[in-house]
PDB file with one MODEL, atoms N, CA, C and O in Angstrom:
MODEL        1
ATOM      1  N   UNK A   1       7.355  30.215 -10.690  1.00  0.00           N
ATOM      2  CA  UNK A   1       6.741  29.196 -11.513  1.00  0.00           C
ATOM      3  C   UNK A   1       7.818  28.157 -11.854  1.00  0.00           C
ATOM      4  O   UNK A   1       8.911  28.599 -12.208  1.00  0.00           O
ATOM      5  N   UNK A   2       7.653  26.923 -11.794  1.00  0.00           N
ATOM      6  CA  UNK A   2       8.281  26.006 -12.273  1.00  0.00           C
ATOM      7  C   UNK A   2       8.463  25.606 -13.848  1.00  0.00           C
ATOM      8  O   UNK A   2       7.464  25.707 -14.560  1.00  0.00           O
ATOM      9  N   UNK A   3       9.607  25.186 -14.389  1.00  0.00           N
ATOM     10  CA  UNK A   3       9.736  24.908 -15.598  1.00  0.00           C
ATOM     11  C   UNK A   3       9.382  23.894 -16.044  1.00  0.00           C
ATOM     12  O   UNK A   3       9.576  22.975 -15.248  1.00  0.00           O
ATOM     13  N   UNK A   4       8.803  23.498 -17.247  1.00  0.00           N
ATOM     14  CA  UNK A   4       8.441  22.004 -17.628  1.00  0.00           C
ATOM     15  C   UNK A   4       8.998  21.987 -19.000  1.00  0.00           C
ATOM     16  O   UNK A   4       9.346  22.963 -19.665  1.00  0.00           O
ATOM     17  N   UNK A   5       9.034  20.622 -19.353  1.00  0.00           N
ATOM     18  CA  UNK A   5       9.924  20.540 -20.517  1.00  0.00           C
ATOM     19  C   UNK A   5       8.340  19.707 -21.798  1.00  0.00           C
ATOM     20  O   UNK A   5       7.557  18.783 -21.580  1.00  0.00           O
ATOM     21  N   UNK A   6       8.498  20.516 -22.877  1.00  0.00           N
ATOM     22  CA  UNK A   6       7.944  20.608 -23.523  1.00  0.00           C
ATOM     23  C   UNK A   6       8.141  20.074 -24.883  1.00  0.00           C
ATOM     24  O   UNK A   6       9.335  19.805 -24.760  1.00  0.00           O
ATOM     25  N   UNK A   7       7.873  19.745 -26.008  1.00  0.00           N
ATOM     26  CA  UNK A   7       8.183  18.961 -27.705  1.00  0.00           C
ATOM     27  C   UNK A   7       8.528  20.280 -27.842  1.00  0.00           C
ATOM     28  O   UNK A   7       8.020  21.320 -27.422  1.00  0.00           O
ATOM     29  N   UNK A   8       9.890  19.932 -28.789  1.00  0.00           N
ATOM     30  CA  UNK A   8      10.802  21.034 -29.804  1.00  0.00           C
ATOM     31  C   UNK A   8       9.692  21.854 -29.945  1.00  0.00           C
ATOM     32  O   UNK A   8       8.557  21.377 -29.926  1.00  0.00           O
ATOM     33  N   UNK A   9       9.987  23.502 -30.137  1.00  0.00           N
ATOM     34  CA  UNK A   9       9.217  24.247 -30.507  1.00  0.00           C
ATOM     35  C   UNK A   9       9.909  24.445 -31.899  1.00  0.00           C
ATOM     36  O   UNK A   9      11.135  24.396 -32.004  1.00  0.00           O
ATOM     37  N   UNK A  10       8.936  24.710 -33.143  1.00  0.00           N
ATOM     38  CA  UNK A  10       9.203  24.569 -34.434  1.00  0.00           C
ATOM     39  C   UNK A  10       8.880  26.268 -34.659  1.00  0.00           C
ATOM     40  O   UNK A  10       7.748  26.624 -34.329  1.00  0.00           O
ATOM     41  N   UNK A  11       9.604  27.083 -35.080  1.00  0.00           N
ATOM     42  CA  UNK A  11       9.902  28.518 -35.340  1.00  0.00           C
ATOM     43  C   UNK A  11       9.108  28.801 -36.816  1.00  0.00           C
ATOM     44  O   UNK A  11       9.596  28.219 -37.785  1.00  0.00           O
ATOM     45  N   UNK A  12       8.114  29.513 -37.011  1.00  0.00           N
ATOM     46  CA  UNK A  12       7.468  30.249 -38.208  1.00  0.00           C
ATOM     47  C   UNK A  12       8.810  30.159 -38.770  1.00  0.00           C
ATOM     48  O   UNK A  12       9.817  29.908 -38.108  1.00  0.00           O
ATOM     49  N   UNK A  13       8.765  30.424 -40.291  1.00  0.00           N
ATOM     50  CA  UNK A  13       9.893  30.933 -41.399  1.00  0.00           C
ATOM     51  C   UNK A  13      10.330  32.411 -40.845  1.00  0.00           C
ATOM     52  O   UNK A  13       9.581  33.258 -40.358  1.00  0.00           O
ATOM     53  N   UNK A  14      11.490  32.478 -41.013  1.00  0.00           N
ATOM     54  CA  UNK A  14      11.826  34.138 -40.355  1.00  0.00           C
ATOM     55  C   UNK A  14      11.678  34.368 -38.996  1.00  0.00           C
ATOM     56  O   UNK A  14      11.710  35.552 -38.663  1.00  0.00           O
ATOM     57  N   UNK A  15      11.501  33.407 -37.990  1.00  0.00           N
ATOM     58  CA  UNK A  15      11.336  33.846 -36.542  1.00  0.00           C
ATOM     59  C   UNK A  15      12.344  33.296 -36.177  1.00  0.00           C
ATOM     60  O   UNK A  15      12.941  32.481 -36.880  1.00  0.00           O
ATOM     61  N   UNK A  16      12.602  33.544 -35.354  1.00  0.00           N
ATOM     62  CA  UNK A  16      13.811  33.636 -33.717  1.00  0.00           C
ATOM     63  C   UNK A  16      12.895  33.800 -32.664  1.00  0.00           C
ATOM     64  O   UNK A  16      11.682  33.970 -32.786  1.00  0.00           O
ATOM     65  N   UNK A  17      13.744  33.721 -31.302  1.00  0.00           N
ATOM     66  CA  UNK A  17      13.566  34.087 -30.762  1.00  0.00           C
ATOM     67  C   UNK A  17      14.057  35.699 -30.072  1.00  0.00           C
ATOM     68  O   UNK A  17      15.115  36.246 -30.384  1.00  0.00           O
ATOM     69  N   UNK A  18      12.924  36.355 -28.977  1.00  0.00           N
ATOM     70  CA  UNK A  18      12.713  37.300 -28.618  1.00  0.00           C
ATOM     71  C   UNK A  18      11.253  37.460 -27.338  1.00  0.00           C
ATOM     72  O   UNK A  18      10.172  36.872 -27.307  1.00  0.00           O
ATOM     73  N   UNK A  19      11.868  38.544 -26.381  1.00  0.00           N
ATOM     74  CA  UNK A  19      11.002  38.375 -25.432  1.00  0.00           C
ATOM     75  C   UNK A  19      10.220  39.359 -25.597  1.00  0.00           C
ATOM     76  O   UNK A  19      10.597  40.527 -25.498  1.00  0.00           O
ATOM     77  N   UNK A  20       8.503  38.847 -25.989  1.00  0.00           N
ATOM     78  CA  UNK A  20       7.795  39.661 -26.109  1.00  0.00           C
ATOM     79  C   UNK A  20       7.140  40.144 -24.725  1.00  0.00           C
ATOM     80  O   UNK A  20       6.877  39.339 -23.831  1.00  0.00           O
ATOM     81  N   UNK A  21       6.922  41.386 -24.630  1.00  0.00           N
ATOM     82  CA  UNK A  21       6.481  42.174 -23.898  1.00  0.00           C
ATOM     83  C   UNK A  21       5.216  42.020 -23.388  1.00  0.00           C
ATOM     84  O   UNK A  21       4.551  41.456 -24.257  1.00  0.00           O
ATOM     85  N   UNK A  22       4.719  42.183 -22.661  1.00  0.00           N
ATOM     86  CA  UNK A  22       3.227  43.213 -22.391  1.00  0.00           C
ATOM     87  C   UNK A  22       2.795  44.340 -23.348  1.00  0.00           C
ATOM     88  O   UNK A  22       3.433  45.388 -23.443  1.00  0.00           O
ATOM     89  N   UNK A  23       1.879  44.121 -23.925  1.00  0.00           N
ATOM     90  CA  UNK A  23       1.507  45.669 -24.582  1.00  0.00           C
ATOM     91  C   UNK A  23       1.939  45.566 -25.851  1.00  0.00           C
ATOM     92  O   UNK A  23       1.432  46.244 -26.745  1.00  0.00           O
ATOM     93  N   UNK A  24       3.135  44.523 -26.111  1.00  0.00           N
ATOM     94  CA  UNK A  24       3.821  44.076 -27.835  1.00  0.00           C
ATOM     95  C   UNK A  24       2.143  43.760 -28.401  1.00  0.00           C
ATOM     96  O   UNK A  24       1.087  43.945 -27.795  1.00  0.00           O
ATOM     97  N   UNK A  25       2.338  43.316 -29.534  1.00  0.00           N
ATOM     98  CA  UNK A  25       1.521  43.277 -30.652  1.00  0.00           C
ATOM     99  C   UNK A  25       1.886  42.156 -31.465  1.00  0.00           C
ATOM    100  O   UNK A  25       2.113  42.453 -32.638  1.00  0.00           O
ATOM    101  N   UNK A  26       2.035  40.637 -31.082  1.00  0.00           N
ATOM    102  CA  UNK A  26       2.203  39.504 -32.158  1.00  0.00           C
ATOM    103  C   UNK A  26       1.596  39.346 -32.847  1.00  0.00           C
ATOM    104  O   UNK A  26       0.371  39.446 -32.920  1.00  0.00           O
ATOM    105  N   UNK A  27       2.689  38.927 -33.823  1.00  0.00           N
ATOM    106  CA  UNK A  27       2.106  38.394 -35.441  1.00  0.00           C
ATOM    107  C   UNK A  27       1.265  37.505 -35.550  1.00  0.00           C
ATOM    108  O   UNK A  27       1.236  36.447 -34.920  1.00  0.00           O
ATOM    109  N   UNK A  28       0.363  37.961 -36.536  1.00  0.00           N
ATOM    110  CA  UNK A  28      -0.740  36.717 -36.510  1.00  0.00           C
ATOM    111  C   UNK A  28      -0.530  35.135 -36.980  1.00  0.00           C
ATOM    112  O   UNK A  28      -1.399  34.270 -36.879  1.00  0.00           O
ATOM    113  N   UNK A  29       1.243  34.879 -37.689  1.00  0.00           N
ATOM    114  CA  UNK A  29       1.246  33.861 -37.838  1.00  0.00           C
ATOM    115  C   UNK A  29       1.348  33.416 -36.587  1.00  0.00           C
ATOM    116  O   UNK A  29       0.920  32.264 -36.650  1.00  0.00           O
ATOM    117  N   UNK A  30       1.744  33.700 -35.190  1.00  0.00           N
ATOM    118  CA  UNK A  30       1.319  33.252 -34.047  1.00  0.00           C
ATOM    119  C   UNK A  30       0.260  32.455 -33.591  1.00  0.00           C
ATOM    120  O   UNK A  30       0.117  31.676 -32.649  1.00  0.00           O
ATOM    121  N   UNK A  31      -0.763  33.039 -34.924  1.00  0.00           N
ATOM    122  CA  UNK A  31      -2.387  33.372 -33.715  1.00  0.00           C
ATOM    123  C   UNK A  31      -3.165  32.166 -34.054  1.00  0.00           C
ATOM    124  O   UNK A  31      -4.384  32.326 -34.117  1.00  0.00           O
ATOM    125  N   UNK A  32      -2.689  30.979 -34.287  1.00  0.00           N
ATOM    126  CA  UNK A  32      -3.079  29.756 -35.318  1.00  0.00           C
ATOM    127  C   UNK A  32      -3.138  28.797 -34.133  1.00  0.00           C
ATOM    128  O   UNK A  32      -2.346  28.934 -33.201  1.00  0.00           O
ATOM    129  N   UNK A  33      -4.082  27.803 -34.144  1.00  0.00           N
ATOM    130  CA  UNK A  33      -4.481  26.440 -33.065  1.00  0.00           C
ATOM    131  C   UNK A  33      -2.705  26.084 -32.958  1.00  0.00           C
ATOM    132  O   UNK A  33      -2.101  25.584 -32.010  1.00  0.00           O
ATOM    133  N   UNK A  34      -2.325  26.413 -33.907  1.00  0.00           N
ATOM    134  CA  UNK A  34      -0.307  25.274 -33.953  1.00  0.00           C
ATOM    135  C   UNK A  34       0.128  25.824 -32.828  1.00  0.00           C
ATOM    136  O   UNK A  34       1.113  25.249 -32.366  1.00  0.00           O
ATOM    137  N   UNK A  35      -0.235  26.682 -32.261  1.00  0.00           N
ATOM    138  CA  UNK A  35       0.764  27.971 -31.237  1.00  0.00           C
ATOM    139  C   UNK A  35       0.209  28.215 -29.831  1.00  0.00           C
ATOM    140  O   UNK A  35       0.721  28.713 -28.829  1.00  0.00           O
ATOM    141  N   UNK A  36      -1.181  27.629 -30.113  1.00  0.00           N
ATOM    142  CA  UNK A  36      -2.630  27.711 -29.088  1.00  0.00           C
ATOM    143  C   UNK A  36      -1.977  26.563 -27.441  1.00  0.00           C
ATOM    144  O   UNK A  36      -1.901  25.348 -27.623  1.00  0.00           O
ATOM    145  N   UNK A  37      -1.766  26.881 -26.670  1.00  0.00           N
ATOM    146  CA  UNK A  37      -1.366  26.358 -25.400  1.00  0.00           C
ATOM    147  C   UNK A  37      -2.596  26.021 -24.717  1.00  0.00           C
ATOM    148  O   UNK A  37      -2.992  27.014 -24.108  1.00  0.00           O
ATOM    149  N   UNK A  38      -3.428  24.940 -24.557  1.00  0.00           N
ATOM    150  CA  UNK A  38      -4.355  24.406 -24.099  1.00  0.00           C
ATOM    151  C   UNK A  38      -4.678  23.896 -22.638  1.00  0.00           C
ATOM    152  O   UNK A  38      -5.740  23.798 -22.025  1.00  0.00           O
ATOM    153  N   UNK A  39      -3.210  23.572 -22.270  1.00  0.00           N
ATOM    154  CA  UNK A  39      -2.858  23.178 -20.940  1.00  0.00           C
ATOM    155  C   UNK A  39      -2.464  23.990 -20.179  1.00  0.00           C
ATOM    156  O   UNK A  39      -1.533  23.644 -19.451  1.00  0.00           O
ATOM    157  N   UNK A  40      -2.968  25.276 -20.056  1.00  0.00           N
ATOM    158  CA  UNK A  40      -2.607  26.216 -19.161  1.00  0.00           C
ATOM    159  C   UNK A  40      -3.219  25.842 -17.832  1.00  0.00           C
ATOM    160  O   UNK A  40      -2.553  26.419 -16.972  1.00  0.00           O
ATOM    161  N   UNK A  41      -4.268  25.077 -17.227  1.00  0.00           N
ATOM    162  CA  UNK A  41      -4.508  24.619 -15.952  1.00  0.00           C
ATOM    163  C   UNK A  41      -3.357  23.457 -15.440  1.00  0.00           C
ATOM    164  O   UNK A  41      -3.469  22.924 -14.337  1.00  0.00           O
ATOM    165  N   UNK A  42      -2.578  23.231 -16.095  1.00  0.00           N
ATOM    166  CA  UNK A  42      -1.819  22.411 -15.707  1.00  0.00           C
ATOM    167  C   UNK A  42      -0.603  22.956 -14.909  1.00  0.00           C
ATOM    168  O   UNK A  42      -0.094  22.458 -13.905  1.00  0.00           O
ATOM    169  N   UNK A  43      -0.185  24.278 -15.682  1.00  0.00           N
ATOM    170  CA  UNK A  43       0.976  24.618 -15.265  1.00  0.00           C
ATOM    171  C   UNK A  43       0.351  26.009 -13.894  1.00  0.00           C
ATOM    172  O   UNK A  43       0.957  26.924 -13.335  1.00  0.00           O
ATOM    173  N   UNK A  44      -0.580  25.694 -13.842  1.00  0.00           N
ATOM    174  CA  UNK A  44      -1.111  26.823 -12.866  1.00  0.00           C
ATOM    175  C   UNK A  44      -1.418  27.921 -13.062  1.00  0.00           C
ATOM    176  O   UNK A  44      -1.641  28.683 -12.121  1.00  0.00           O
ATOM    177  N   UNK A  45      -1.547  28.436 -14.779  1.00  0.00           N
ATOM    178  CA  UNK A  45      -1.883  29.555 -15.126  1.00  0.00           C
ATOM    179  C   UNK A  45      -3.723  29.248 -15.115  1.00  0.00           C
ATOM    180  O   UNK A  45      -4.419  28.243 -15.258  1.00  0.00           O
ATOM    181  N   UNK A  46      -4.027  30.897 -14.831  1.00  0.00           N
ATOM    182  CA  UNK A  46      -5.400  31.013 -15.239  1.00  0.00           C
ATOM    183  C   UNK A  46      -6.136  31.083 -16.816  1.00  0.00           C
ATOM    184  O   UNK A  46      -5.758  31.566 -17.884  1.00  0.00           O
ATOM    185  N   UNK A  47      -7.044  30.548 -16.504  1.00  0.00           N
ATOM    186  CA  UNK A  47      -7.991  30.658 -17.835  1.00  0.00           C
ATOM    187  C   UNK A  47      -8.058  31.889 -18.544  1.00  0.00           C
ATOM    188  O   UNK A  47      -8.161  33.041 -18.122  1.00  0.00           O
ATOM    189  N   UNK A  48      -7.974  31.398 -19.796  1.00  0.00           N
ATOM    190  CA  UNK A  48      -7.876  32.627 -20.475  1.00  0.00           C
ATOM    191  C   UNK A  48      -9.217  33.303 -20.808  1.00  0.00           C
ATOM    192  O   UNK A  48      -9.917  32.418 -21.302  1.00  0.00           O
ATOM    193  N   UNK A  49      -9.913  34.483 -20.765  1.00  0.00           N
ATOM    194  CA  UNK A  49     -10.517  35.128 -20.901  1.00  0.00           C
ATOM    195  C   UNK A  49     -11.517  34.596 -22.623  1.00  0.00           C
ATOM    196  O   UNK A  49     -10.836  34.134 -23.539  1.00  0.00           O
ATOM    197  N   UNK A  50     -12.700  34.714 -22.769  1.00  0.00           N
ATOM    198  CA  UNK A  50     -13.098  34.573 -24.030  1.00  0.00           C
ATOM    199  C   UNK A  50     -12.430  35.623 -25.230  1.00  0.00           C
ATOM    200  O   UNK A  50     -12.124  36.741 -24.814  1.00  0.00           O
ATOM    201  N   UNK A  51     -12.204  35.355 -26.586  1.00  0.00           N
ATOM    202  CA  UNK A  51     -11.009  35.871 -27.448  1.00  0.00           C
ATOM    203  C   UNK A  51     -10.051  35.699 -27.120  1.00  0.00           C
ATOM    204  O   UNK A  51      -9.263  35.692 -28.066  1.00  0.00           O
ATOM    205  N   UNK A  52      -9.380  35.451 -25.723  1.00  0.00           N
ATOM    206  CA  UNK A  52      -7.747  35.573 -25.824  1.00  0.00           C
ATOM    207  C   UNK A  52      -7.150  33.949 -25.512  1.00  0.00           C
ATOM    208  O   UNK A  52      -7.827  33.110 -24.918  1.00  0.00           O
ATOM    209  N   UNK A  53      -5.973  33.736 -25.954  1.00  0.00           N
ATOM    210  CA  UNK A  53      -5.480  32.470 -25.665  1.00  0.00           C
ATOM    211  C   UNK A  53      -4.279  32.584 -24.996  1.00  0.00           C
ATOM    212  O   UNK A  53      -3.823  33.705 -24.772  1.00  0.00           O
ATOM    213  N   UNK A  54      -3.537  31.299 -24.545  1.00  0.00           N
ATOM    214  CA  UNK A  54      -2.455  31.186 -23.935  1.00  0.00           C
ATOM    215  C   UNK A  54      -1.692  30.451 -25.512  1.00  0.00           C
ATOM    216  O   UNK A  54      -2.001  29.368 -26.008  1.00  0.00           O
ATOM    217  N   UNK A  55      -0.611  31.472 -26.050  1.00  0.00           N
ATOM    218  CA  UNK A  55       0.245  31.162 -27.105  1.00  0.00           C
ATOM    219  C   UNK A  55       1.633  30.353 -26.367  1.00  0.00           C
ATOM    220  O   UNK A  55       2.143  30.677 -25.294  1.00  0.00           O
ATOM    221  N   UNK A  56       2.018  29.356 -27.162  1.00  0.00           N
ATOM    222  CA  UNK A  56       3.518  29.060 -26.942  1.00  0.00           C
ATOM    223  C   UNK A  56       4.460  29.733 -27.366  1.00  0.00           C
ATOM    224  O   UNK A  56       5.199  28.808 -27.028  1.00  0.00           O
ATOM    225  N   UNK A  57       5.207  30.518 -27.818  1.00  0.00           N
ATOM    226  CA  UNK A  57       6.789  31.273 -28.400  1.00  0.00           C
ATOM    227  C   UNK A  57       7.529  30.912 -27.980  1.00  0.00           C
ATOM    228  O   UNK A  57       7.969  31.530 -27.011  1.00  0.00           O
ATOM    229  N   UNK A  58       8.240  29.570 -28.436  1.00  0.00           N
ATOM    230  CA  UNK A  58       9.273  29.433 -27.862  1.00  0.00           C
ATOM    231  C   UNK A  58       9.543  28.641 -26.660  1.00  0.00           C
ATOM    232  O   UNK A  58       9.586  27.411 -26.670  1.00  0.00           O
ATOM    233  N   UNK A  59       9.794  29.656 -25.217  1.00  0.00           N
ATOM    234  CA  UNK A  59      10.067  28.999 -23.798  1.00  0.00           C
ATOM    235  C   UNK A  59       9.007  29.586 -23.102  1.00  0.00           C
ATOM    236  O   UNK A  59       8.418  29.075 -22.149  1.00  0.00           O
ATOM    237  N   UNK A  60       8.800  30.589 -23.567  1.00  0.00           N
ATOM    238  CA  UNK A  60       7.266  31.331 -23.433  1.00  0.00           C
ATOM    239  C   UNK A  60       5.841  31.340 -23.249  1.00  0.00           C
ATOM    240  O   UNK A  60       5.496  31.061 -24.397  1.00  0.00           O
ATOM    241  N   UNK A  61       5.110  31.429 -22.800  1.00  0.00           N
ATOM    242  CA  UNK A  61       3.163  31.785 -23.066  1.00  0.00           C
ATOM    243  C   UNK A  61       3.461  32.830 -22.689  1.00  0.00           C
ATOM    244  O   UNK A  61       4.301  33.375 -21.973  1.00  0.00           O
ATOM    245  N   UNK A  62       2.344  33.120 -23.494  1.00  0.00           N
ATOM    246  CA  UNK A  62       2.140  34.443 -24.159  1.00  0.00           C
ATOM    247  C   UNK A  62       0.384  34.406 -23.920  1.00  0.00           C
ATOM    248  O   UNK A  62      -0.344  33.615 -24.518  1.00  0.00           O
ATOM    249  N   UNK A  63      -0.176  35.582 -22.775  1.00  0.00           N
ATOM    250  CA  UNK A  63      -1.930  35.854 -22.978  1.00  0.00           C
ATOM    251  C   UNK A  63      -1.865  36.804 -23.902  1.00  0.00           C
ATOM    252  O   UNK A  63      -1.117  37.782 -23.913  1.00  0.00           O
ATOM    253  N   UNK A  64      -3.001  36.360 -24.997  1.00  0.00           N
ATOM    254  CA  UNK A  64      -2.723  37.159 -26.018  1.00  0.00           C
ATOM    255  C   UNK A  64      -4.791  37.312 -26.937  1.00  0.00           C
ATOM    256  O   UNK A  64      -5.586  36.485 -27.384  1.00  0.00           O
ATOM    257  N   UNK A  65      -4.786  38.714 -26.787  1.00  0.00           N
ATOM    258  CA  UNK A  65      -6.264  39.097 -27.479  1.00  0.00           C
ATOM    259  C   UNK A  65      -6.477  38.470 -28.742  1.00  0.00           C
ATOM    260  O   UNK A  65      -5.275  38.629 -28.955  1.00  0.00           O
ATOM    261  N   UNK A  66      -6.860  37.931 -29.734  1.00  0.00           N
ATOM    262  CA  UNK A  66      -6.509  37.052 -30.390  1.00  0.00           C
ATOM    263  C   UNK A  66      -7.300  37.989 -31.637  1.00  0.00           C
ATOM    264  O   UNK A  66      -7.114  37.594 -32.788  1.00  0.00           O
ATOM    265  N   UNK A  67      -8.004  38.978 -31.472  1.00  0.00           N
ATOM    266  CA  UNK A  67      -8.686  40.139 -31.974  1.00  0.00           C
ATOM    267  C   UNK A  67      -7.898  40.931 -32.446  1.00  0.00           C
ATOM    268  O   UNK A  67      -8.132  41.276 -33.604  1.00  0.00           O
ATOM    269  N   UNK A  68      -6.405  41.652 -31.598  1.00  0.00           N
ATOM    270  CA  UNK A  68      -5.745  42.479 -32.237  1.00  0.00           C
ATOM    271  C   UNK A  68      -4.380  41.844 -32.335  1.00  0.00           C
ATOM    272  O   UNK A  68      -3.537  42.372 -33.060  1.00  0.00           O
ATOM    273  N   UNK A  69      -4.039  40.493 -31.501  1.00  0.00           N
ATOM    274  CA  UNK A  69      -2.643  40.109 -31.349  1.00  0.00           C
ATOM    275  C   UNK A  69      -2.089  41.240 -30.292  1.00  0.00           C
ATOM    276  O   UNK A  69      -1.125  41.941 -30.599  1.00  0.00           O
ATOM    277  N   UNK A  70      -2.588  41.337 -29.354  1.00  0.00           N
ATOM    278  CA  UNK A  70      -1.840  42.326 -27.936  1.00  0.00           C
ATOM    279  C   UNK A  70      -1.862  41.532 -27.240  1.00  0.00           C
ATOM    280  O   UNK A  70      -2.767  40.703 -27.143  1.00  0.00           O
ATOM    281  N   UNK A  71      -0.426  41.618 -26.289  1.00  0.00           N
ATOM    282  CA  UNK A  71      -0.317  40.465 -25.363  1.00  0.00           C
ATOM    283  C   UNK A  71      -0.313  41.412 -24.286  1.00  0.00           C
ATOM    284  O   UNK A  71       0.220  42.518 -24.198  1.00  0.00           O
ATOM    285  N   UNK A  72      -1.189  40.593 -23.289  1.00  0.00           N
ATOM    286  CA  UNK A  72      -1.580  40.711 -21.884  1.00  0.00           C
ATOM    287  C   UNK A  72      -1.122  40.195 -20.960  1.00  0.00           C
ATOM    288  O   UNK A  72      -1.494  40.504 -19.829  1.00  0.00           O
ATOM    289  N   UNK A  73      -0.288  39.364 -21.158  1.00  0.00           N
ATOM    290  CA  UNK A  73       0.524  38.665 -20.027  1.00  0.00           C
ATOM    291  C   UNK A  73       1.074  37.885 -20.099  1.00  0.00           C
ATOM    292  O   UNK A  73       0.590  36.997 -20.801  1.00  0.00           O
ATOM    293  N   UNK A  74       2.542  37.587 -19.426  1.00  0.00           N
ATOM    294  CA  UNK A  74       3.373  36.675 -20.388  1.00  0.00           C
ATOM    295  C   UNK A  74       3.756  35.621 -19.439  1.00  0.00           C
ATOM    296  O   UNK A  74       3.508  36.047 -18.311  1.00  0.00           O
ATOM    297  N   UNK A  75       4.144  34.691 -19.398  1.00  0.00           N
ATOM    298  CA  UNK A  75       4.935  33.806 -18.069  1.00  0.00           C
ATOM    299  C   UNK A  75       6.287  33.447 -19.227  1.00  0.00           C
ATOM    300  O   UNK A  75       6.035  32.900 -20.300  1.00  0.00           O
ATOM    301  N   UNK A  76       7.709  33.837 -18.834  1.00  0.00           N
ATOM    302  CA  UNK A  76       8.563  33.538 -19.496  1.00  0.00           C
ATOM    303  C   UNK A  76       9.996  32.363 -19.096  1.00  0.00           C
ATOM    304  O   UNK A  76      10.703  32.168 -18.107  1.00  0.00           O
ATOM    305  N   UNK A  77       9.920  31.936 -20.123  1.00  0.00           N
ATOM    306  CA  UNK A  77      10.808  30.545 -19.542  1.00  0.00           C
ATOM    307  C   UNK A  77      10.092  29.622 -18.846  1.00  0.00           C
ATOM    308  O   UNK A  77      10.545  29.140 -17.807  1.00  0.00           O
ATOM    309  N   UNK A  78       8.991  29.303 -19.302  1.00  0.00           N
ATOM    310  CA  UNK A  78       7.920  28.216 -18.904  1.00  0.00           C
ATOM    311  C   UNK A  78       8.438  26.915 -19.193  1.00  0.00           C
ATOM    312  O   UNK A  78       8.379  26.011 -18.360  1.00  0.00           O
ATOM    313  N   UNK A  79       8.974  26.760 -20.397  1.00  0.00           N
ATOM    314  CA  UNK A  79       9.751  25.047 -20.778  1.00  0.00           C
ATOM    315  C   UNK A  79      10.953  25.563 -20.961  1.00  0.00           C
ATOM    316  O   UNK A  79      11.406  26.707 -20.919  1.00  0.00           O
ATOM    317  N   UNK A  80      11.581  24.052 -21.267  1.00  0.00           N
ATOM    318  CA  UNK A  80      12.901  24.005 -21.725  1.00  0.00           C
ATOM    319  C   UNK A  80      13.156  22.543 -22.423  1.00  0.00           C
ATOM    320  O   UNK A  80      14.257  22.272 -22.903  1.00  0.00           O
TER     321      UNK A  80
ENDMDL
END
């Protein structure tokens, strides 16, 4: 996958970064439209499933159930 460069990502209070997993469990301050990645046909990812979204973290998307916060699939180092 190719990298694209993206607006400053602005960090929740208390976050850093960290590479979330498959199968991790993000925080729901995540789980908010602010974090919501909309343009996932752009970068060649697939549509996200009904309930789940494509999250930004960072350099990150994150597919994520938006029901329990379980992530399903990640593409990492997407921007910079």
């Amino acid at each position: 996958m190719h990298r694209f460069r993206a607006p400053r990502f602005v960090w929740p209070t208390g976050f850093a970064y960290r590479r979330w997993t498959v199968g991790a469990f993000l925080p729901r301050v995540f789980l908010t439209n602010a974090f919501f990645w909309n343009d996932w046909w752009s970068l060649g990812l697939p549509a996200p499933p009904p309930g789940f979204a494509w999250v930004r973290v960072g350099p990150d998307l994150l597919l994520v159930d938006l029901t329990s916060g379980r992530v399903v699939d990640a593409a990492w180092g997407v921007f910079f």
